[in-house]
N, C-alpha and C positions, 0 to 999 in steps of 0.2 A: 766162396772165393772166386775171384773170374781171373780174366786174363788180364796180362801187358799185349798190347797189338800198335803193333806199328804200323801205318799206310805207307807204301813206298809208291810216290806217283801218284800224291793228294791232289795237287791241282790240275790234272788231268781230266776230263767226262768219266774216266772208270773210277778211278782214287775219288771223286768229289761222289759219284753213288757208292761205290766201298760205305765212306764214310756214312750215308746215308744209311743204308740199309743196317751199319753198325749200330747206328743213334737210336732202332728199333726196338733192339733189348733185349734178342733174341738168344745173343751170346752174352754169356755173362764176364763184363769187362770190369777190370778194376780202372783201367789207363788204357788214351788211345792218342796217339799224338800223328800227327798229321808229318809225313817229309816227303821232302821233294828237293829240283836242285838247286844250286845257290843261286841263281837270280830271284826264287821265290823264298828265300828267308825270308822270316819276318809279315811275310801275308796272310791273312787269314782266310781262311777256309771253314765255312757251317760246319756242322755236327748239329746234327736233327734241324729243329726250329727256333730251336732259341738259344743255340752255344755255340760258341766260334773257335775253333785253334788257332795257334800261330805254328808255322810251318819253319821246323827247323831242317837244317841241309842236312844232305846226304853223305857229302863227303866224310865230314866227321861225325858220324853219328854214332854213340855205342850201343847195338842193337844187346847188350852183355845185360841180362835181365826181363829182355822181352821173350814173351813165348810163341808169338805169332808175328811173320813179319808177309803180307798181305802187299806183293807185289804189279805192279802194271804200272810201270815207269818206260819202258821199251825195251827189247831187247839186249842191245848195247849195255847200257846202264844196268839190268840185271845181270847178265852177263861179268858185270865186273863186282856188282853189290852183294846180289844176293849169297856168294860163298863165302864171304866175308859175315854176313846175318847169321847163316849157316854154323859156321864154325864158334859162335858166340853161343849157341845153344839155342837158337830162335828158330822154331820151325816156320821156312819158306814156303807160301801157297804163291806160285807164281803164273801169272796170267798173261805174260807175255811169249813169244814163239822160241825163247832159249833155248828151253831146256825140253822141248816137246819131243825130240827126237835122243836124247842123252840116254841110254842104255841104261844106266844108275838111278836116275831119278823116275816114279812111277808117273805116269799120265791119268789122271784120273775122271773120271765123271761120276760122283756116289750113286746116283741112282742106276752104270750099267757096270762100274767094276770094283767098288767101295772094297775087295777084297785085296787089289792090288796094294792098298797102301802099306800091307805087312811089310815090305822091303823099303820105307822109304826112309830110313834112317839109315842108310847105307852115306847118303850125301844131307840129310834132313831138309830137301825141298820134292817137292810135289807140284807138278807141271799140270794144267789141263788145256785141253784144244782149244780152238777159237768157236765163237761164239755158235757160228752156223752146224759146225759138226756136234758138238755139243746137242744141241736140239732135234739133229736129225739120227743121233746113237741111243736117245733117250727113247724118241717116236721108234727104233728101229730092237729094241729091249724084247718086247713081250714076242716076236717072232720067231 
C-alpha cells in the first residue's frame, strides 16, 4: 500500500524536483498530484519521463485523505496552508522558512536528529533548515 502525497509548490524549481525525485519510486505512492496557486491551474507539470499532471489550486484543495503534503510554495502561503493540510490529517514536510523557528513543530535533518520527530504530531508538520545548513549539520554529525 503507499501513500496519497500532495506537492504544494509544483511549479516552482523545488516542487518540479519533489515531483522528480517522487517519479523514482523510492516511496511507495499510490497518488500524487501536483498543486500550486490559481494562476497555474490546469498546467502540467512532468512526473518522471514520461507522465504529466495537471496542477490543481491550492485555495480549494481538500488535502482530507492525503498522507503527506510535501511543502515549498514559500512561506506566506505555507503559513496560511499548511495548518489547514495539517488539521485534515495530512502530515506537513515543510520546506520553507515558516515554521523553522515555531517551538511546536520539530526541525529536522534524518541523518543528524531523526529522533526529534517523536513530538511532531503535536501540530503534524515537520520543518527542515535551508539547504546550506542542512549540508553543513550533516558534514558536522560525526564530530
Amino acid at each position: 500500500m503507499g501513500y496519497r502525497v500532495a506537492v504544494v509548490g509544483a511549479t516552482g524549481n523545488v516542487g518540479r524536483e519533489i515531483l522528480s525525485i517522487l517519479s523514482e519510486g523510492e516511496l511507495p505512492v499510490d497518488e500524487v498530484v501536483a498543486v500550486a496557486s490559481s494562476s497555474s491551474v490546469g498546467k502540467e507539470v512532468s512526473y518522471g519521463d514520461f507522465d504529466v499532471l495537471k496542477v490543481q489550486g491550492l485555495d480549494d484543495f481538500d488535502f482530507s485523505g492525503f498522507d503527506i503534503g510535501l511543502f515549498s510554495p514559500g512561506s506566506n502561503v505555507s503559513a496560511e496552508h499548511a495548518p489547514r493540510a495539517a488539521e485534515a490529517g495530512c502530515i506537513v514536510i515543510d520546506n520553507t522558512s515558516c515554521f523553522r523557528m515555531d517551538d511546536n513543530v520539530p526541525l529536522i535533518v534524518p541523518e543528524v536528529n531523526r529522533d526529534a520527530l517523536s513530538g511532531f504530531n503535536k501540530r503534524n508538520i515537520v520543518a527542515n533548515p535551508n539547504c546550506s545548513t542542512i549540508q553543513m549539520v550533516v558534514a558536522l554529525k560525526p564530530l
